[in-house]
C-alpha positions as CSV (number, residue, x, y, z in Angstrom):
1,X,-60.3,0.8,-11.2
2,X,-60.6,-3.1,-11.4
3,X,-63.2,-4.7,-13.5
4,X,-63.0,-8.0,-12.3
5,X,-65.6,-10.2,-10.6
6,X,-65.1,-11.2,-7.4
7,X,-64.4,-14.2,-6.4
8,X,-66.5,-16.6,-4.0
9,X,-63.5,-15.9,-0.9
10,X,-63.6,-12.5,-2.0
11,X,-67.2,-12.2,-1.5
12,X,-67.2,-13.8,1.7
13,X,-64.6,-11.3,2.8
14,X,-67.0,-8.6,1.4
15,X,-70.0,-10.0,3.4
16,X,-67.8,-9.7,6.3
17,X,-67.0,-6.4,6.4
18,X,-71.0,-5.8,6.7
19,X,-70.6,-7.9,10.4
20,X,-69.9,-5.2,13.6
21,X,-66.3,-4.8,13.7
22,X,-65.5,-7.4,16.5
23,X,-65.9,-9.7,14.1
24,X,-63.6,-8.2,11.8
25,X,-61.2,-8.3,14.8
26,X,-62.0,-12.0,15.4
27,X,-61.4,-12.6,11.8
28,X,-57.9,-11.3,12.1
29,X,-56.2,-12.5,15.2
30,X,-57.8,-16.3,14.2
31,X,-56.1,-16.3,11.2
32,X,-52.7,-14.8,12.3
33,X,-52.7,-16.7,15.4
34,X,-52.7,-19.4,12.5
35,X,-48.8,-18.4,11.6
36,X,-48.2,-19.5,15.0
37,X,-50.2,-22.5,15.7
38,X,-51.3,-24.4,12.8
39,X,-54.3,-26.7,14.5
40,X,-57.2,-25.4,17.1
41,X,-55.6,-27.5,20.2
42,X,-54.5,-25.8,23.6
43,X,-52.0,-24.1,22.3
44,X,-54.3,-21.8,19.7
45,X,-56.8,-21.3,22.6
46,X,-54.5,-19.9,25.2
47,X,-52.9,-17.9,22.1
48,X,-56.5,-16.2,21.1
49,X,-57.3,-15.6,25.3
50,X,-54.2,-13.8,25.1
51,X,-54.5,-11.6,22.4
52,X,-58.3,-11.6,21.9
53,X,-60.3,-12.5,25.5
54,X,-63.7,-12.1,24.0
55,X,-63.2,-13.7,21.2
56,X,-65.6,-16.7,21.9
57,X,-68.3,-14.2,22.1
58,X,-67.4,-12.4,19.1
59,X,-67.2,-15.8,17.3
60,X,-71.1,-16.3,18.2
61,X,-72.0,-13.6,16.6
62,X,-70.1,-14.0,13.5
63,X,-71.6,-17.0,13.6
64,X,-75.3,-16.0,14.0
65,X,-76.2,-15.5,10.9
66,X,-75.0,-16.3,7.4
67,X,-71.8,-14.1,5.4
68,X,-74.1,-14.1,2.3
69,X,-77.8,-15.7,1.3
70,X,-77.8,-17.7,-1.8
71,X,-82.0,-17.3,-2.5
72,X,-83.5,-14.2,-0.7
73,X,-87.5,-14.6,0.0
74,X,-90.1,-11.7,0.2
């Protein structure tokens, strides 16, 4: 059992899993497609078509709404 805090990227990654799974997905084949191809340029686009086609649409709506609110309002 771990008694630790999380940590900010930790919590982001904990807000994530609460996103539908493409995002998830998204998440993943960005950031290995990153061992390949360090920048976003041609190269990392035709790399995600190939391995992820929707993933434009899947980054919208990761995208939608924040990973975590810093003040909630009632």
């Amino acid at each position: 059992m771990c008694d630790e805090e999380p940590t900010p990227a930790n919590e982001k990654y904990l807000e994530l899993a609460k996103k539908p799974s493409q995002c998830l997905e998204y998440t993943l084949v960005h950031e290995l497609t990153h061992l390949v191809e360090r920048h976003h340029n041609d190269r990392f686009i035709s790399l995600m078509n190939r391995h992820l086609p929707n993933w434009r649409q899947y980054r919208q709506v990761l995208n939608s709404e924040p990973l975590a609110h810093d003040t909630w309002t009632y």
